[in-house]
C-alpha positions as CSV (number, residue, x, y, z in Angstrom):
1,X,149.3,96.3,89.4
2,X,147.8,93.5,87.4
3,X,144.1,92.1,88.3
4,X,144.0,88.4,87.5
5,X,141.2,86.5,86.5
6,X,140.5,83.4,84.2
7,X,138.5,85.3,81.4
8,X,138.3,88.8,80.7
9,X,134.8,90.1,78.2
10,X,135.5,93.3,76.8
11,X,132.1,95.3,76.1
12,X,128.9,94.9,78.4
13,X,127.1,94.8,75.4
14,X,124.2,92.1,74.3
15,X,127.0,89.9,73.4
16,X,129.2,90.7,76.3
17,X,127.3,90.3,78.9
18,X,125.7,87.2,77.6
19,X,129.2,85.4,77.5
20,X,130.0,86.8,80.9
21,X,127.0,85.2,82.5
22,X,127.5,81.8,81.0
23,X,131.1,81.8,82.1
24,X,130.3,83.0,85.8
25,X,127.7,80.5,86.1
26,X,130.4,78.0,84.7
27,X,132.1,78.7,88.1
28,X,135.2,81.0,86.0
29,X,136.6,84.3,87.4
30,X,135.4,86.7,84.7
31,X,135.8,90.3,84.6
32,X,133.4,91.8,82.4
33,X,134.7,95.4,80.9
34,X,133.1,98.2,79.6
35,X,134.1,101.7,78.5
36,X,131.6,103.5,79.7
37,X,130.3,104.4,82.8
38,X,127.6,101.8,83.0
39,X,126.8,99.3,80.6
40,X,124.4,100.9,77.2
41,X,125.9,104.2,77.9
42,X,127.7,104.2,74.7
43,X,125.1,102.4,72.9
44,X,122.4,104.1,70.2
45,X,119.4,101.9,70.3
46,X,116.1,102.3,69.6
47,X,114.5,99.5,67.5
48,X,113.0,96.1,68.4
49,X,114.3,93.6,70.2
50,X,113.6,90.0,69.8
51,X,114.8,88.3,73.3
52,X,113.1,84.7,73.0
53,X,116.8,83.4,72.5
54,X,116.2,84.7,76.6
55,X,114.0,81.4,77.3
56,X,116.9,79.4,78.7
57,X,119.2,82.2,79.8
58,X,116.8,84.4,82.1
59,X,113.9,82.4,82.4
60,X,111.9,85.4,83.4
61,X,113.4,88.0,81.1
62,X,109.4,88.4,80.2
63,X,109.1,89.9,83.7
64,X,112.5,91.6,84.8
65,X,114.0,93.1,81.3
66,X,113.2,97.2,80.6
67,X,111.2,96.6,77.7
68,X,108.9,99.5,76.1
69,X,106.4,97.7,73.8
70,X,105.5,94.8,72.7
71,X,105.0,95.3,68.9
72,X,101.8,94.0,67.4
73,X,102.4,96.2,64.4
74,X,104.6,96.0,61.4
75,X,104.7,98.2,58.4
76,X,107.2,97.7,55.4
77,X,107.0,101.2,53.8
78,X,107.8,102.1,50.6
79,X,108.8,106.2,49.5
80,X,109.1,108.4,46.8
81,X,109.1,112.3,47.5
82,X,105.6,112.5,47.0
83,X,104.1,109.1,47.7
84,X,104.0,105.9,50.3
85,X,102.9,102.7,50.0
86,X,103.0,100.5,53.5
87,X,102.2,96.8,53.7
88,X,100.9,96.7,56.8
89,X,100.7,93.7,59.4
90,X,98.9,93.2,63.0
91,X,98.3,90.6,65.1
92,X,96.7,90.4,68.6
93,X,98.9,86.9,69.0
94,X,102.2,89.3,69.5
95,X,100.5,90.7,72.2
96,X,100.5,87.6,74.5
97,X,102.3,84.8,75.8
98,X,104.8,83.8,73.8
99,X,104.9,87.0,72.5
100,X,107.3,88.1,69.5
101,X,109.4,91.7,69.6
102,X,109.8,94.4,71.8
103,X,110.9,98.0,71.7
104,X,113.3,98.8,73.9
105,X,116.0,101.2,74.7
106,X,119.7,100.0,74.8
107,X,121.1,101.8,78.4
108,X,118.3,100.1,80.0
109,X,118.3,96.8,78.6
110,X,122.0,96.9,78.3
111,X,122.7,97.8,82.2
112,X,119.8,95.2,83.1
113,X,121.6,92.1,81.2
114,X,124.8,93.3,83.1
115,X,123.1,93.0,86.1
116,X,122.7,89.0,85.2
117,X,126.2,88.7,84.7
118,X,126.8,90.2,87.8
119,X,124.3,88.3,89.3
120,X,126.0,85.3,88.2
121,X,129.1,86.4,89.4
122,X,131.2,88.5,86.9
123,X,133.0,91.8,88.0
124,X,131.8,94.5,86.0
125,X,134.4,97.1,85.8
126,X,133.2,100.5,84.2
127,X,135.1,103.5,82.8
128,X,137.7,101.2,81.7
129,X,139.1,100.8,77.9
130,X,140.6,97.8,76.7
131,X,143.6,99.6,74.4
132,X,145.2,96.6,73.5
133,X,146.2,92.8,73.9
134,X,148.5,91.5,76.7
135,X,150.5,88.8,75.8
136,X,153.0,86.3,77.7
137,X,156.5,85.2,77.0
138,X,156.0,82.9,74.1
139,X,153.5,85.5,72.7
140,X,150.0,84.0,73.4
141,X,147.1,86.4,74.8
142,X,147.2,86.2,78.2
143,X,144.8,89.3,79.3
144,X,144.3,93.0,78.0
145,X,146.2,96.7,78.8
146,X,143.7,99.4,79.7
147,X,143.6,102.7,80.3
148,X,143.2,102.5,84.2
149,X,146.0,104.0,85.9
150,X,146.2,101.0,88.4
151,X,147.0,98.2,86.1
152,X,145.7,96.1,83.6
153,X,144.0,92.8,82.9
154,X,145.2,89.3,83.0
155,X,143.1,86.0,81.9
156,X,143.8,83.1,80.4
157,X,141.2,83.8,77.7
158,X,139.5,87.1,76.3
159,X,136.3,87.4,74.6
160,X,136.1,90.6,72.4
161,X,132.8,92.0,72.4
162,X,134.2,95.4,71.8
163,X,131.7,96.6,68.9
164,X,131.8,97.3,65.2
165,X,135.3,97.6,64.2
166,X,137.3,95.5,66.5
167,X,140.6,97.1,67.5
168,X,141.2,93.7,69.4
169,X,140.0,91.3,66.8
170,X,142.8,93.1,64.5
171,X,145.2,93.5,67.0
172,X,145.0,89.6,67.1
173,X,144.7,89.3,63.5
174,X,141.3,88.6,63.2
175,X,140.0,90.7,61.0
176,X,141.7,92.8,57.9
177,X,141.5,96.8,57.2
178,X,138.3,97.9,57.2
179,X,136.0,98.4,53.7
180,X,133.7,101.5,54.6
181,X,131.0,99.8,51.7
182,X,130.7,97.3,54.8
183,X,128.7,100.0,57.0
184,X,126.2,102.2,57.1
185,X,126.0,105.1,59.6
186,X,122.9,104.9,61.4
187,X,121.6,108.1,62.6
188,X,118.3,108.5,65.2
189,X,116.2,111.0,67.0
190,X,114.4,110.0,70.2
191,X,111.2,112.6,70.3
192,X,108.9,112.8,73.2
193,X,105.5,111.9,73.5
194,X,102.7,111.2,75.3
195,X,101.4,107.3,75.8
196,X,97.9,107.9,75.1
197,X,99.0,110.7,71.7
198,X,101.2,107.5,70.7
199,X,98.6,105.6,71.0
200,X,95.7,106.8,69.1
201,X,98.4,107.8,66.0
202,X,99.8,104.5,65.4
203,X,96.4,103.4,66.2
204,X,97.8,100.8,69.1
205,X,95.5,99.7,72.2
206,X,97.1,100.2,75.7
207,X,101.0,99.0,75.7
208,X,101.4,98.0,72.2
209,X,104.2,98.8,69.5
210,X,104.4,99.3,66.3
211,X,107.6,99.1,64.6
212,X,108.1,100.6,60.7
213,X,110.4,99.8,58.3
214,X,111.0,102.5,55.5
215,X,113.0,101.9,52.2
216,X,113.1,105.2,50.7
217,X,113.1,109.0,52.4
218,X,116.6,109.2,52.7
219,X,117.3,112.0,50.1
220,X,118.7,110.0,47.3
221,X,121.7,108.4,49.6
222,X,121.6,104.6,49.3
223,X,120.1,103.0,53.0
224,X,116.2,103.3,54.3
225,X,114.9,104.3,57.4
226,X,112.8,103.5,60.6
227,X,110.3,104.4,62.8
228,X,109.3,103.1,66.6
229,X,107.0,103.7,69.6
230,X,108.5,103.3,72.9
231,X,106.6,103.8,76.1
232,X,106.8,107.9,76.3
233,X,109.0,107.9,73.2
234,X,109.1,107.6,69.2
235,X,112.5,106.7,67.7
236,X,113.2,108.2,64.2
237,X,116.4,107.5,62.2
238,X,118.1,106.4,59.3
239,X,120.6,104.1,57.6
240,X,123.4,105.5,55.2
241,X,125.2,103.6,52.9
242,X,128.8,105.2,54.3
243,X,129.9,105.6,50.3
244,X,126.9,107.1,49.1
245,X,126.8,109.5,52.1
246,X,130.1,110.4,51.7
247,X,129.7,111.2,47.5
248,X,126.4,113.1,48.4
249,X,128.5,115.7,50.5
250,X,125.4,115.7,52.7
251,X,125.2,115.6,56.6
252,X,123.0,113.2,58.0
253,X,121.1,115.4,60.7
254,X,120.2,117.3,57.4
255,X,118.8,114.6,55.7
256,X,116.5,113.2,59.0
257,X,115.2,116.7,59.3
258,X,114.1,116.2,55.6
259,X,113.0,113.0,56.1
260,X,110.5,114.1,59.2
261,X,108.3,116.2,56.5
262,X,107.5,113.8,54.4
263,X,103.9,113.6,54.1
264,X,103.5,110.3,55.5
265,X,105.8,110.9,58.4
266,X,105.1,114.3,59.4
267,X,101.6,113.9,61.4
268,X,103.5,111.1,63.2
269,X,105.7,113.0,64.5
270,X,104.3,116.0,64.9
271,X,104.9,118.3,67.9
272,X,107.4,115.6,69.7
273,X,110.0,117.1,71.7
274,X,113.7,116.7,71.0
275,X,115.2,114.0,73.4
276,X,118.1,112.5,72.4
277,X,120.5,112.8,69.2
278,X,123.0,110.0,68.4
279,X,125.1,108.2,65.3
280,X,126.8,105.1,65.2
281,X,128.1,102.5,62.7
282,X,126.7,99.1,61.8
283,X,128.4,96.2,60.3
284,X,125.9,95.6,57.1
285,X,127.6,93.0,55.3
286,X,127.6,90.2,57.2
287,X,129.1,86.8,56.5
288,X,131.1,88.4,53.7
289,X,132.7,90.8,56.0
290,X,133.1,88.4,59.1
291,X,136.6,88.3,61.0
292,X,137.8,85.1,62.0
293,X,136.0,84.2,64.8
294,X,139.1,82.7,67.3
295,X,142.4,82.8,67.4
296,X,144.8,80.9,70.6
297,X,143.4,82.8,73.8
298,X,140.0,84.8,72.5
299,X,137.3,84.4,70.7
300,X,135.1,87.5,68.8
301,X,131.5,88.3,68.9
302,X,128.5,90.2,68.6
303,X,129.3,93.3,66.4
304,X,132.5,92.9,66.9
305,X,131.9,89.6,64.4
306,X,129.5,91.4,62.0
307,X,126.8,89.2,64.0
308,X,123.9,91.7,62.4
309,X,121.0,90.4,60.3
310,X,121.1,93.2,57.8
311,X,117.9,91.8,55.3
312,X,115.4,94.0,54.3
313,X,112.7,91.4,55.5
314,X,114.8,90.5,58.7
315,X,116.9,93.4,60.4
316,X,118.3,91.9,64.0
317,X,121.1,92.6,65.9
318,X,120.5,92.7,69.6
319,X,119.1,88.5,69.2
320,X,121.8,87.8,66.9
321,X,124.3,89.4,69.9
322,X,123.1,87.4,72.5
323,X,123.3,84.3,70.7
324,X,126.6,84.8,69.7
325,X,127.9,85.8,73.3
326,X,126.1,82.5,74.8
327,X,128.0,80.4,72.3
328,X,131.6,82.1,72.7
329,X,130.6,82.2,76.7
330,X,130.2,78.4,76.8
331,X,133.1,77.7,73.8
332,X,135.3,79.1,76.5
333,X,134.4,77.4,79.4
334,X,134.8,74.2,77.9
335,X,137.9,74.7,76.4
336,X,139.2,76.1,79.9
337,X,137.6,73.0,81.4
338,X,140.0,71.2,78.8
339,X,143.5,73.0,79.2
340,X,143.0,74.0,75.7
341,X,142.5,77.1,74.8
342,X,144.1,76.9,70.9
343,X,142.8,78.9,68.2
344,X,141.8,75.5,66.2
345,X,140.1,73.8,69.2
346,X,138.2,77.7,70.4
347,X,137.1,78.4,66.5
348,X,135.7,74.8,65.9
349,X,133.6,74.7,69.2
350,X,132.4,78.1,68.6
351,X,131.3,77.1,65.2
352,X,129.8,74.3,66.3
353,X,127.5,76.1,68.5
354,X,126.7,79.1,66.5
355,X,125.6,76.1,63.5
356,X,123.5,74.3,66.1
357,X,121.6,77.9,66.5
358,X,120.3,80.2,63.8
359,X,123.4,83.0,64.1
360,X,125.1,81.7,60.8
361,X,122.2,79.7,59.1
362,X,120.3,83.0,58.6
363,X,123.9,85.3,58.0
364,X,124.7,82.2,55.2
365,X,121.1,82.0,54.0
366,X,120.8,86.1,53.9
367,X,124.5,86.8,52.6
368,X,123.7,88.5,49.5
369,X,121.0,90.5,51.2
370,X,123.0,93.6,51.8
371,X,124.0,93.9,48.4
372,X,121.1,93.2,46.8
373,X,119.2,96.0,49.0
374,X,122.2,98.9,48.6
375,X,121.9,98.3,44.4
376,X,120.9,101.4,43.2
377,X,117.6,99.9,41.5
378,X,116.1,98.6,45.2
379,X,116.8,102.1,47.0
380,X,115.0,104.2,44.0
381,X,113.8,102.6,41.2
382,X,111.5,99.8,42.9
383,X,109.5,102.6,45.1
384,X,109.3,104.8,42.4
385,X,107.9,101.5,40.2
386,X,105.8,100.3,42.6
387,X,104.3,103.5,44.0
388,X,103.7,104.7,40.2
389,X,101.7,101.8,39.1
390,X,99.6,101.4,42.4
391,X,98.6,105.4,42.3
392,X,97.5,104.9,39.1
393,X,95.6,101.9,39.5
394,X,93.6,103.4,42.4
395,X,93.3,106.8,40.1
396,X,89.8,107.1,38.5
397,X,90.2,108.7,35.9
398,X,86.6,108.3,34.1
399,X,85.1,108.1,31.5
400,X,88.0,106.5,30.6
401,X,88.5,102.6,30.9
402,X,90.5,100.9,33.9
403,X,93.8,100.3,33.1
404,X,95.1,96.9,32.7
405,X,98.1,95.7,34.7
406,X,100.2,94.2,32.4
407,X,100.1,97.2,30.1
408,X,101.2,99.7,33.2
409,X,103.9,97.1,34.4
410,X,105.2,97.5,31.0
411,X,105.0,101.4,30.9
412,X,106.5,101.9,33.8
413,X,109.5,99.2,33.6
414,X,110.3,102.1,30.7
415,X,109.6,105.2,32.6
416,X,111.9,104.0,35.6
417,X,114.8,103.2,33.6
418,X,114.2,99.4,34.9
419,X,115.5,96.4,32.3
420,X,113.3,93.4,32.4
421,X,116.7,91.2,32.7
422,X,117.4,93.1,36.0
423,X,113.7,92.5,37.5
424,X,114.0,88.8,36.9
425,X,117.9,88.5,37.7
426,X,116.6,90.3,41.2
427,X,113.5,88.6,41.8
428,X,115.4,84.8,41.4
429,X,117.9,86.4,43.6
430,X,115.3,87.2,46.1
431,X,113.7,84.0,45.9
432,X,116.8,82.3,46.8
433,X,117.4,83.9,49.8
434,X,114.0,83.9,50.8
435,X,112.1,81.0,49.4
């Protein structure tokens, strides 16, 4: 038996269900699918979350999403084995109206934006995989097989929302063989603690977040880490370059537990009960790793489309997810409304829309990002540089004289193996991106 709608979404993701609630509210049978058995069940998430691209959607997200903190403090860390060095950033004006990002934790905010589509009018179907494309007699998509025993899916249009390493967007010929350098294995701990104990360590009034942002820590394998206060909860992981991980012969759990006694790290975490363990990929490379978006009959987004801001200065996902499903959402709808669901006509309007946004300004702007922070002189050289010179400028070492900058710059550009040539070729390169 065959269940027949007009659009099928598979994944009740971010994206998802933000494409299923713009096509229900367009008036469209839409089934939503998800393989799990609700929606965020099969999600790893424990970061911040910037939901503003919310405003028009769910007017009073502000009120109604699951959200753990508002953060109203952001570190940028820097480590060596012995050292930090955090540049450090509050504001009270993230903790009010309009506010900024949130923590959050992805089976609650996932099942919650689900709800919307619902809400609006989509079947969400649970437990159910999407194993491959239907297609009609003249070979166009014309719905999805699953792995339900009583049938599969039939729609005129499917939007593939299935998650890093689309099987449908290569089914349809989308996207090529995967290139592991294009990942990084993400790996977190969720450890229990008091409010008030999180509180008075992060040194946050009542409510607020803080979210940090580590380069460094991770053992010598390319990638960085992170740290983030939830309501009850700290989340602790990292992010492996997949290649480097791999040539290091290390295990990841073994290089978190490492990371946890650093010296800066430890007292923050200190005494938190185990809650939750979890690993899953994420698309790092963006725009130079980005299937085609549409083909005749479906469309490809969120993760599935290496929609991730992977930066250094800017790491978003979950924004970048919703966007992305609100513009393939409405690119279907119209070109339903139009009898015209071609590849050429479903890729332009989808473009369209994710151009008018900031989806692939910022994945254009960034798009050298990713390789810029994996080099080998960003993940070890830099914080070794930089933490060197600053722990010797703030060393008193009398009776001799203070040290002059220029002259330590110079010493340590030798010490650390760094070329002058490489420091200006990276710095021009970061100014590019981010200038």
């Amino acid at each position: 038996m065959t269940a027949e709608f007009d659009v099928v979404v598979v994944g009740a993701g971010p994206a998802g269900s933000t494409a299923a609630m713009q096509l229900a509210r367009a008036g469209l049978r839409v089934c939503l699918l998800e393989r799990g058995p609700a929606a965020g069940s099969k999600n790893l998430f424990g970061g911040v979350v910037y939901p503003r691209v919310l405003d028009d959607l769910v007017p009073l997200w502000r009120e109604e999403a699951p959200l753990e903190r508002w953060v109203t403090r952001r570190a940028t860390m820097f480590l060596t084995d012995s050292q930090a060095l955090s540049v450090d950033f509050r504001t009270t004006a993230w903790a009010q109206f309009p506010y900024n990002g949130a923590t959050a934790l992805r089976p609650a905010f996932d099942a919650w934006l689900a709800s919307k589509a619902v809400e609006a009018g989509a079947v969400l179907l649970t437990s159910t995989t999407a194993v491959g494309l239907l297609r009609d007699a003249s070979g166009a998509i014309a719905g999805v097989r699953t792995d339900r025993g009583d049938g599969d899916v039939s729609a005129q249009a499917v939007v593939a929302c299935d998650g890093v390493n689309s099987f449908l967007a290569k089914e349809a010929g989308c996207a090529g063989p995967s290139d592991p350098a294009d990942y990084t294995l993400g790996v977190k701990e969720i450890l229990a603690l008091p409010a008030v104990e999180i509180e008075r360590r992060f040194g946050l009034a009542e409510g607020e977040g803080a979210d940090f942002e580590i380069l460094g820590g991770t053992g010598g394998v390319g990638g960085g880490a992170f740290l983030y206060t939830n309501r009850e909860t700290i989340s602790v992981g990292l992010v492996l370059s997949l290649p480097s991980l791999t040539e290091s012969g290390r295990r990841p759990e073994e290089i978190l537990a490492e990371f946890k006694t650093h010296p800066a790290i430890a007292p923050l975490v200190a005494g938190a009960d185990l809650v939750e363990y979890g690993a899953h990929l994420i698309p790092e490379a963006g725009v130079s790793m980005m299937p085609k978006l549409a083909t005749s009959g479906m469309v490809v987004a969120g993760d599935a489309a290496a929609m991730c801001l992977a930066s250094g200065l800017w790491l978003e996902g979950v924004n970048f997810a919703i966007s992305s499903g609100a513009a393939a959402g409405a690119s279907v709808a119209e070109a339903l409304a139009a009898g015209d669901v071609s590849g050429r006509r479903l890729e332009a309007s989808y473009r369209r829309r994710l151009k008018e946004g900031f989806v692939l300004a910022d994945l254009e702007r960034l798009k050298r990002a990713p390789h810029l922070l994996l080099s080998d002189r960003v993940q070890h050289r830099y914080p070794q540089f930089v933490c060197d010179i600053v722990e010797e400028v703030f060393t008193v070492s009398n009776p001799a004289p203070k040290p002059r900058l220029a002259s330590l710059v110079r010493r340590h550009v030798r010490t650390t193996g760094l070329r002058w040539r490489d420091l200006a070729r990276d710095a021009w390169a970061s100014w590019r991106m981010l200038g």
